[in-house]
KETORVEX-591131 format. One line per 2 residues: number of its first residue (from 0); their letters; for each residue x, y, z of N, C-alpha, C. Coordinates in steps of 0.001 Angstrom, whole numbers, always signed. Layout:
residues N
NUM) A) X,Y,Z,X,Y,Z,X,Y,Z ~ ... $
//
This chain:
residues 188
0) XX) +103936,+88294,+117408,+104317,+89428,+118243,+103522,+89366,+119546 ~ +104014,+89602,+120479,+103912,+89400,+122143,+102075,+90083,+122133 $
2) XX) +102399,+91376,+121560,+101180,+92619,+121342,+99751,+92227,+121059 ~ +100092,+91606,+120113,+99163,+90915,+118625,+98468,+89618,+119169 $
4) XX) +99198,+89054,+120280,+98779,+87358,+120513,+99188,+86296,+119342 ~ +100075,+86926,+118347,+100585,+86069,+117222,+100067,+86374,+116256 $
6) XX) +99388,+87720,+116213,+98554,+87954,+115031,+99386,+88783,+114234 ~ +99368,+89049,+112571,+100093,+90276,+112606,+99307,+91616,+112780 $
8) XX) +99748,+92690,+112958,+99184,+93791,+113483,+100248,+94984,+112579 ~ +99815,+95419,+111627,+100436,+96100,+110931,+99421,+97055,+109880 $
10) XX) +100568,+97978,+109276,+98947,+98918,+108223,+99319,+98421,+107049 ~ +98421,+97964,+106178,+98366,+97506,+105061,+97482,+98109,+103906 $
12) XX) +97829,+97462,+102945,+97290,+98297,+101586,+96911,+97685,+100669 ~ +95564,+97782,+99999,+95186,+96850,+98919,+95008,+97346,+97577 $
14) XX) +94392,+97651,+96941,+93256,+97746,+95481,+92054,+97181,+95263 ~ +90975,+98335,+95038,+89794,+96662,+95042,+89506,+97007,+93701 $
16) XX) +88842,+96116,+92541,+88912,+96644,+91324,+87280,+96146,+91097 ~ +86661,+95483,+92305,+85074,+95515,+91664,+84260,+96027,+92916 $
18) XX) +83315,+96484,+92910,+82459,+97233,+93742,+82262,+95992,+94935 ~ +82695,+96354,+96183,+82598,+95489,+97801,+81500,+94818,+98226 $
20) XX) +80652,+96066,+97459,+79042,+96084,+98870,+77941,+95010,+97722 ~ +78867,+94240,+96760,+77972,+92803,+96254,+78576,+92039,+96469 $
22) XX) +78373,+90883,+97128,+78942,+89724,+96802,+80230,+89239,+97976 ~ +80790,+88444,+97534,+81891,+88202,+98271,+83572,+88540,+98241 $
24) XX) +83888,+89674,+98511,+85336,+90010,+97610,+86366,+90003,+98807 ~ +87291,+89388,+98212,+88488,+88713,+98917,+89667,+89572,+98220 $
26) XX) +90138,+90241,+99436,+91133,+91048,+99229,+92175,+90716,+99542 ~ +93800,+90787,+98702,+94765,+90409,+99639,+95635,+91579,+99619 $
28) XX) +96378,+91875,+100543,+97165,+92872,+100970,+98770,+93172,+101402 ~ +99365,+94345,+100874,+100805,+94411,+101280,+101342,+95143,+102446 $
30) XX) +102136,+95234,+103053,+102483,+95979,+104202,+102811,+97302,+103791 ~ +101770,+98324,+104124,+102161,+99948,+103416,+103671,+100640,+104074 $
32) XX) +103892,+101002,+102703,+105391,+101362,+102367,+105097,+103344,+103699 ~ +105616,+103255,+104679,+105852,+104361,+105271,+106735,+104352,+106208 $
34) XX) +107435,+105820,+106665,+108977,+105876,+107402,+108518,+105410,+109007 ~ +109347,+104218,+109096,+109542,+104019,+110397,+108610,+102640,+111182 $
36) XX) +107880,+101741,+110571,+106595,+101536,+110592,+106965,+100405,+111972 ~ +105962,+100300,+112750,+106107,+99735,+113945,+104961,+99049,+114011 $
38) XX) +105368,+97419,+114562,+104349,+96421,+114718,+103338,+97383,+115764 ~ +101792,+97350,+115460,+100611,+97681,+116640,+100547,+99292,+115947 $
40) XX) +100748,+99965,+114854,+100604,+100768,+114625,+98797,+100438,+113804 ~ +98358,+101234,+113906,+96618,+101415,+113235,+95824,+102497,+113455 $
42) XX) +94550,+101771,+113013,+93771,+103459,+112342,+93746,+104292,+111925 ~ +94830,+104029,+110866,+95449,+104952,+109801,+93573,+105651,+108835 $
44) XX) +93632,+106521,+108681,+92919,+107035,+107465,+93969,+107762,+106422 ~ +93945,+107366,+105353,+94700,+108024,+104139,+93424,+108902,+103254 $
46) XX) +93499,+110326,+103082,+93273,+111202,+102251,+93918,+112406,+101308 ~ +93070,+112379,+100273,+94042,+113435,+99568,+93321,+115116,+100385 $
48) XX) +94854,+116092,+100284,+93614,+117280,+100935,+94777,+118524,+100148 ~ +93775,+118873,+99439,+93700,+119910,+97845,+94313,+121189,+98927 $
50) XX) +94442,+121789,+99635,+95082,+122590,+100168,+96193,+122169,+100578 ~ +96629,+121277,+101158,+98008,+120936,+101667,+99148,+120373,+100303 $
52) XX) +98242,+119907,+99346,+98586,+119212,+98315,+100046,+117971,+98146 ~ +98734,+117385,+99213,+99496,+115889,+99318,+99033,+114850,+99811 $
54) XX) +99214,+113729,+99823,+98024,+112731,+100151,+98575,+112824,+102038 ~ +97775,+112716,+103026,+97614,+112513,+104283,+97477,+111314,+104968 $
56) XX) +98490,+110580,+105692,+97938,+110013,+106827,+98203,+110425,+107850 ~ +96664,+109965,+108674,+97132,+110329,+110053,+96584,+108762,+111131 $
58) XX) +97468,+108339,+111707,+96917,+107142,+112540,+97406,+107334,+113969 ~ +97321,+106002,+114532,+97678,+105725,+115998,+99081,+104885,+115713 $
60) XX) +99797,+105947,+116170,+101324,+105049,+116247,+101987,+104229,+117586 ~ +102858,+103803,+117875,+103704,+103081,+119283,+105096,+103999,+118385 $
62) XX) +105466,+104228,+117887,+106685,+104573,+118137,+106762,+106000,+118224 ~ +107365,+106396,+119400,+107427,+107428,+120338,+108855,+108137,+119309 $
64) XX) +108843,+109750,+119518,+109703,+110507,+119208,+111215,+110036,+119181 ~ +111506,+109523,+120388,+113057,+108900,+120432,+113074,+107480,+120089 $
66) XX) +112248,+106973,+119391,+112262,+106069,+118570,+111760,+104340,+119570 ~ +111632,+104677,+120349,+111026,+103657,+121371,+109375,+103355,+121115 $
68) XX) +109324,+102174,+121772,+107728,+101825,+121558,+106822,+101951,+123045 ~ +105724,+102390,+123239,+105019,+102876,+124081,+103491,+103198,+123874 $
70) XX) +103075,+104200,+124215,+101527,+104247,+124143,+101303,+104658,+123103 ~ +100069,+104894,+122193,+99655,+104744,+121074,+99585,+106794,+120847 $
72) XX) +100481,+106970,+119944,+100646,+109003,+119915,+99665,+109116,+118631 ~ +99809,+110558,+118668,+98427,+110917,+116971,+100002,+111408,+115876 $
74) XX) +100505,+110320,+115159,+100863,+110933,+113862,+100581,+111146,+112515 ~ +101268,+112096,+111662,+100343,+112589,+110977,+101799,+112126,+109918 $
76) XX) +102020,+111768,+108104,+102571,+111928,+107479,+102595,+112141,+106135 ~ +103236,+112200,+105168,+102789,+113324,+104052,+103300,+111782,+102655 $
78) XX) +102728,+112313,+101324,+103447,+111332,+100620,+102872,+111847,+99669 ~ +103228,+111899,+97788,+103033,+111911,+96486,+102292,+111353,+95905 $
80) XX) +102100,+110125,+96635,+100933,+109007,+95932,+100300,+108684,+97192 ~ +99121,+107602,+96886,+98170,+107352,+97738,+98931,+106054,+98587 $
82) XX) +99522,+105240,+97728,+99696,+103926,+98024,+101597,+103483,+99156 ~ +101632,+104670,+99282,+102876,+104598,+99741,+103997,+105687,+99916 $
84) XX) +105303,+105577,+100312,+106014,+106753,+100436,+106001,+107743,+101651 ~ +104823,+107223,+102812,+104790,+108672,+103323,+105778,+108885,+104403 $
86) XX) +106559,+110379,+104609,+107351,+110189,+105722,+106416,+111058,+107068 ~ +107313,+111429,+107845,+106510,+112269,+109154,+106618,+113722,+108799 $
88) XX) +105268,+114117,+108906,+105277,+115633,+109193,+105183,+116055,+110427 ~ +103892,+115298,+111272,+103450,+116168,+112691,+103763,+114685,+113695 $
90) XX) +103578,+115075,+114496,+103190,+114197,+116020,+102790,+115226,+116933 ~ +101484,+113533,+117458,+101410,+114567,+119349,+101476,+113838,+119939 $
92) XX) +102218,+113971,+121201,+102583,+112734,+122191,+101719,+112579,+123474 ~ +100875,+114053,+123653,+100034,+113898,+125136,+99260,+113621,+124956 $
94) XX) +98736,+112196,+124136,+97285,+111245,+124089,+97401,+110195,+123822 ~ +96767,+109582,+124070,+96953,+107660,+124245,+95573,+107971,+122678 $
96) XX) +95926,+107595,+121643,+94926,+107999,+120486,+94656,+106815,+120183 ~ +93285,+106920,+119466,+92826,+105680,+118876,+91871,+106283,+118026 $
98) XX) +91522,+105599,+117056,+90139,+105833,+116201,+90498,+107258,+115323 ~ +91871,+107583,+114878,+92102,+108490,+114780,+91110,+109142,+113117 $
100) XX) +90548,+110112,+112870,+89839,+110701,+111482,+90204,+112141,+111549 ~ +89592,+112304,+109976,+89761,+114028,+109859,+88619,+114418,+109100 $
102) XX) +88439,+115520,+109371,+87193,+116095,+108802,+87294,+117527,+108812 ~ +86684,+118313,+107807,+86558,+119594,+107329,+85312,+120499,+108283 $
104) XX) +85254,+121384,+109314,+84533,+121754,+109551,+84352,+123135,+109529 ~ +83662,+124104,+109206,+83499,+125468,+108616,+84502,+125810,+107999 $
106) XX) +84621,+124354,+106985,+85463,+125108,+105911,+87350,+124660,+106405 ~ +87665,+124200,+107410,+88590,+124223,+107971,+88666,+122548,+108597 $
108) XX) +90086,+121918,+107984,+90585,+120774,+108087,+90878,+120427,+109982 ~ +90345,+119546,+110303,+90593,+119149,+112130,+91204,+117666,+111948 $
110) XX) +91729,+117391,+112945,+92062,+116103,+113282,+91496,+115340,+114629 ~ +90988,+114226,+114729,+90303,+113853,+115599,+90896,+112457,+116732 $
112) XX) +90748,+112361,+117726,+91159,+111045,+118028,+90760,+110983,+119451 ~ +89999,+109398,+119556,+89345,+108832,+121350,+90765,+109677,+121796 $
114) XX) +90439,+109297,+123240,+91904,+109451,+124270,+90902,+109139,+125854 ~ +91719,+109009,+126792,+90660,+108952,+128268,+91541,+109644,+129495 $
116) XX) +90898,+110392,+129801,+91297,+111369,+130622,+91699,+110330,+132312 ~ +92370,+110991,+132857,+92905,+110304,+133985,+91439,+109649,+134846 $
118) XX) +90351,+110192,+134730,+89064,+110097,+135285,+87868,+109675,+134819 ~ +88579,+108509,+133531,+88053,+107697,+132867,+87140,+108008,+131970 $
120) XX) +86891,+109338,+131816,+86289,+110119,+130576,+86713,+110509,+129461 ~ +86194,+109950,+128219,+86967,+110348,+127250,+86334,+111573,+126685 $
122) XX) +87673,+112108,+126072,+87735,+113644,+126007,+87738,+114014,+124697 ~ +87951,+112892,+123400,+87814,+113576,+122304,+88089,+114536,+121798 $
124) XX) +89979,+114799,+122029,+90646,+115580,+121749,+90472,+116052,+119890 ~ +90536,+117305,+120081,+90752,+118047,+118286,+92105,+119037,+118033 $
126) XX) +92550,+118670,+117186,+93838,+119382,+116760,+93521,+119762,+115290 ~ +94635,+120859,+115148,+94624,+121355,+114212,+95176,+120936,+113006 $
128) XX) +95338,+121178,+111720,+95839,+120326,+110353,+96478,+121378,+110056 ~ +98101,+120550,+109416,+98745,+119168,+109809,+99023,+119468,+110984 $
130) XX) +99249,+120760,+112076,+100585,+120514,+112838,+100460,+120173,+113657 ~ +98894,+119737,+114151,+98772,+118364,+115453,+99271,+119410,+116525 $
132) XX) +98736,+120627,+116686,+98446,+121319,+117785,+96681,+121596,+118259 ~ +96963,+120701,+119857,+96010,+120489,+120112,+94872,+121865,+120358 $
134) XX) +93930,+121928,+119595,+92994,+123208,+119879,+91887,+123124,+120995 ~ +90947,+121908,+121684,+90266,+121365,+122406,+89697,+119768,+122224 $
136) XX) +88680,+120025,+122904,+87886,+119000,+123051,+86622,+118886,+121893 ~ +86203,+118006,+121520,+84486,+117877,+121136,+83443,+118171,+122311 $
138) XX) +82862,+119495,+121908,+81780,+119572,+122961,+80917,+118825,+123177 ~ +80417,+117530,+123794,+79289,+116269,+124060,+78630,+116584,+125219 $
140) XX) +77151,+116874,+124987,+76494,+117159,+126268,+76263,+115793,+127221 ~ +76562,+114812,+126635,+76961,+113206,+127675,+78084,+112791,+127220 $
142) XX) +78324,+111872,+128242,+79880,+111304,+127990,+79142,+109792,+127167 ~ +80029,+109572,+126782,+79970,+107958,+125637,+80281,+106750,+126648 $
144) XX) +80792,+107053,+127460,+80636,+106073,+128886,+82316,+105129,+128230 ~ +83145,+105822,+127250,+83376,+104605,+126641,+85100,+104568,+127359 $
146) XX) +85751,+103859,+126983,+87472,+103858,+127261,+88265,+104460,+125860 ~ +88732,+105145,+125393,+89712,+105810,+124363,+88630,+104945,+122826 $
148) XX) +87138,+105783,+122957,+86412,+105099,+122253,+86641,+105805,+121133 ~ +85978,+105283,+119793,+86586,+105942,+118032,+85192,+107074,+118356 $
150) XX) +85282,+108111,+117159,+84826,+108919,+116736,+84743,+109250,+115273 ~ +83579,+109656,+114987,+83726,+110165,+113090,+83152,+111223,+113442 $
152) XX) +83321,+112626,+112945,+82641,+113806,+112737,+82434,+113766,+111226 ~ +80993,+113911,+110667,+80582,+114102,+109592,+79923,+115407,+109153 $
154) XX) +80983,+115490,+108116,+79851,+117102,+107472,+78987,+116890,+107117 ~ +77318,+117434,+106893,+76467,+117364,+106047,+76311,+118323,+105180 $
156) XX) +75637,+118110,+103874,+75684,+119434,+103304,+74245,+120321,+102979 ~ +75237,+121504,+103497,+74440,+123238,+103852,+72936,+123146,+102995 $
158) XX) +72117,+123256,+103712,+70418,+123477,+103588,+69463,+122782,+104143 ~ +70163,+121982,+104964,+69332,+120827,+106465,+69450,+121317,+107585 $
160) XX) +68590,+120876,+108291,+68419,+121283,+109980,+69984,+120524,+110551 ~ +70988,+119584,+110372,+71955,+118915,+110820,+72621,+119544,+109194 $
162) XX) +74226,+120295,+110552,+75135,+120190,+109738,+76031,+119440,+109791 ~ +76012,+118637,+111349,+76903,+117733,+111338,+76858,+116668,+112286 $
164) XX) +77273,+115132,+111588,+76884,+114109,+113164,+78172,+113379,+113329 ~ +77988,+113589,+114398,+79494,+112746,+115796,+78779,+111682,+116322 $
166) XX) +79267,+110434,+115483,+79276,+109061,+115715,+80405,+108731,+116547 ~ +80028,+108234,+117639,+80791,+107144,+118324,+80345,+105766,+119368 $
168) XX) +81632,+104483,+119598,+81185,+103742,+120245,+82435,+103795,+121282 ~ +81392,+102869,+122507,+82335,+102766,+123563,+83448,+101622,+123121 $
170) XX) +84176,+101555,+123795,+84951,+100586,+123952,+85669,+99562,+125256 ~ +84863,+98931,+125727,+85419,+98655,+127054,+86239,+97047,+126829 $
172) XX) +86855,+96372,+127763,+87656,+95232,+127373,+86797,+94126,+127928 ~ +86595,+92875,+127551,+85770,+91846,+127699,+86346,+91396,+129340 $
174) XX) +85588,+90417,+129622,+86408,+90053,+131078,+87065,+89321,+131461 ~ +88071,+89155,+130054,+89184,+88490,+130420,+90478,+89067,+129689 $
176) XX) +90045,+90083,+129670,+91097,+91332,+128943,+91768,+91104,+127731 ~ +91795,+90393,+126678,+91961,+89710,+125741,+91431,+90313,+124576 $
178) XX) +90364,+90927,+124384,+89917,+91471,+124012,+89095,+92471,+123797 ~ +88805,+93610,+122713,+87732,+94754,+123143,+85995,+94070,+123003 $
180) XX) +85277,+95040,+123348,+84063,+94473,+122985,+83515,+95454,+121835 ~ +83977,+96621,+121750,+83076,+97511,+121398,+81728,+97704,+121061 $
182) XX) +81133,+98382,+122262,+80191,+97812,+122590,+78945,+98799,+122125 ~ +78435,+99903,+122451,+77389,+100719,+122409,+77807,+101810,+121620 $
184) XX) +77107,+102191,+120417,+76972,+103598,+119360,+76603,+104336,+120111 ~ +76927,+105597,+120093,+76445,+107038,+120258,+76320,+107942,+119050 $
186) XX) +75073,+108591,+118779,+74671,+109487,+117530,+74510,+110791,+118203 ~ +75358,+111712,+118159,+74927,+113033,+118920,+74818,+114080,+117627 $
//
């Protein structure tokens, strides 16, 4: 694919059946079963979420509402099992998304995703769960310096001085545009 440089670029799905973090484990993988699926789609996170009661993804898609391919939107889709099935519930189309996550904060489900503002600042848009109505920004007293860089918001749990840390890195393109570098963490 033109996108990819010949690579494939697709969301996929495995099983791992022995613990990762020993040894050497070699995973192989199928192309996840969901409606509509478009080469350059990623950063899917799949979770189950006990209030909505249904398993969740939400990633960075190319295929645009009228079914065309274009800049990378925040969709969100629903499914019965973990491993497949899901169709569309939400979309948002006014963000170029990447690094898309979700996280629970006072108690209340958000959706997260980079994006870069016309003025090369990324803005770290937050929407609401599922219906991907945008509520603001992540408040960052510095900018991450980065281009449509990822983000994790992490809960900690209640009886520490930190209830919560916003990890992110920049992302700028090497200098021959070919590739990202991702380059510098931010711990705020």
């Amino acid at each position: 694919h033109p996108r990819t440089g010949g690579k494939l670029h697709i969301l996929g799905i495995t099983r791992c059946l022995s613990d990762p973090r020993f040894g050497i484990t070699r995973l192989d993988f199928k192309a996840l079963d969901y409606e509509k699926p478009t080469v350059g789609d990623e950063d899917a996170q799949i979770f189950w979420d006990e209030e909505f009661g249904k398993w969740v993804m939400i990633y960075a898609s190319l295929r645009q509402p009228d079914g065309t391919s274009g800049k990378y939107i925040l969709r969100l889709q629903t499914s019965d099992r973990p491993d497949g099935g899901f169709k569309d519930y939400s979309c948002f189309t006014g963000v170029n998304a990447t690094g898309v996550t979700s996280a629970k904060v006072g108690g209340k489900r958000y959706v997260f995703t980079g994006d870069m503002d016309t003025d090369g600042v990324n803005n770290y848009p937050v929407f609401s769960f599922p219906d991907l109505e945008r509520v603001g920004n992540l408040n960052i007293d510095i900018t991450d310096g980065g281009f449509r860089g990822w983000n994790n918001v992490t809960p900690f749990p209640e009886g520490g001085k930190t209830r919560y840390v916003f990890l992110a890195f920049d992302r700028g393109q090497s200098t021959d545009e070919s590739n990202w570098t991702y380059g510098r963490l931010y711990l705020y």
